[in-house]
C-alpha positions as CSV (number, residue, x, y, z in Angstrom):
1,X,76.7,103.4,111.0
2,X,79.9,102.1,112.3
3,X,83.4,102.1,111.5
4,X,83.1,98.9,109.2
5,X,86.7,99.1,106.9
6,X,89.0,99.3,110.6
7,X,90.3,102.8,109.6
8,X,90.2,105.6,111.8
9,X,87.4,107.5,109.6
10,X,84.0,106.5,109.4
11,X,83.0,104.6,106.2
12,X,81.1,107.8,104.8
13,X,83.9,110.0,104.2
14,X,85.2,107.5,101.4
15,X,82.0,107.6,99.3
16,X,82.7,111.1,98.4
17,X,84.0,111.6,95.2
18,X,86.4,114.5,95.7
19,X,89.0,113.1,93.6
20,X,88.7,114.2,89.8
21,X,85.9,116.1,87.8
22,X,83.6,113.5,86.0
23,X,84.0,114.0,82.1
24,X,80.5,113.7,80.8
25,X,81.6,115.0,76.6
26,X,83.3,111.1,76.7
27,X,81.5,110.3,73.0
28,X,83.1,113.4,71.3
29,X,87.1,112.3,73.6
30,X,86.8,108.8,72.0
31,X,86.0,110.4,68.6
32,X,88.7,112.6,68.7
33,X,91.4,110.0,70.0
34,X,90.3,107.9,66.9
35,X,90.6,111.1,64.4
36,X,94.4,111.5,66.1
37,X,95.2,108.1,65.2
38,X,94.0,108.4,62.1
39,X,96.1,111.6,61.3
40,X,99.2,110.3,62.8
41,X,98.4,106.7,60.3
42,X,98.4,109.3,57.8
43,X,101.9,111.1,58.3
44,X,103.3,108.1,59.7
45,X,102.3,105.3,57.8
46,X,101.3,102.1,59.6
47,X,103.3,101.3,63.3
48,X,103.2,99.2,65.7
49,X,102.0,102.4,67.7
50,X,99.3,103.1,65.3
51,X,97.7,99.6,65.3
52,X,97.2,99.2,68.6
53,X,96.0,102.9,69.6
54,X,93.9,102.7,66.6
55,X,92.9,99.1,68.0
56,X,92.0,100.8,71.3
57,X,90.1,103.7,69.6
58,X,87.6,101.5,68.1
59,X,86.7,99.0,70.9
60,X,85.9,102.5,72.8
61,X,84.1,103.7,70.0
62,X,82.0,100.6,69.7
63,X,82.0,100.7,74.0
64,X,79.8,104.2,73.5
65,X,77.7,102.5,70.3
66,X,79.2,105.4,68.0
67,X,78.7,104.7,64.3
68,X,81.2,105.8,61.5
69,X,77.6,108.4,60.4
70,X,78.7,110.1,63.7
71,X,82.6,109.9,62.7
72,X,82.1,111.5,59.3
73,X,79.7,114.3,61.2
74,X,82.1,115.2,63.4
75,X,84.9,115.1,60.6
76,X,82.8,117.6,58.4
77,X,82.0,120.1,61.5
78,X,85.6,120.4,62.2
79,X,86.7,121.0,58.3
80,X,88.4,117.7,58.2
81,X,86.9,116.3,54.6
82,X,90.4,114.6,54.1
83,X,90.2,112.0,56.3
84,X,86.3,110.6,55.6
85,X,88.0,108.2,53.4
86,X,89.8,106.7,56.1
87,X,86.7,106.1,58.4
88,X,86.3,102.0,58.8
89,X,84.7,100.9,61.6
């Protein structure tokens, strides 16, 4: 295998992925990003910031096919009853 990209290092050393540590709990992230937004809506009222994070939250909710069932699970396990009210997806 030659050197294909005209660098001094041969073209296997950049397929390593030494970089950053994969995340693989990404479903239970994006769930908790949306919970954030929806307690900083809730001391905050509505912003400018809030509608767009909360804007972002659900497109990568719906990127990972999570359903609000899975919202409201993961609201109940972490004692956060409040807030199943707020679930809209």
């Amino acid at each position: 295998m030659g050197n294909t990209n005209g660098g001094k290092y041969p073209r296997v050393f950049f397929k390593l992925n030494i970089a950053k540590q994969k995340s693989w709990d990404k479903h239970d992230k994006a769930i908790e990003r949306y919970i954030d937004t929806l307690k900083k809506e809730e001391k905050t009222w509505e912003t400018k910031w809030t509608i767009d994070t909360k804007k972002k939250a659900l497109t990568r909710l719906k990127r990972y096919w999570i359903r609000s069932a899975e919202i409201v699970k993961f609201l109940e396990r972490k004692w956060l009853n409040d807030l199943v009210s707020k679930v809209s997806l």
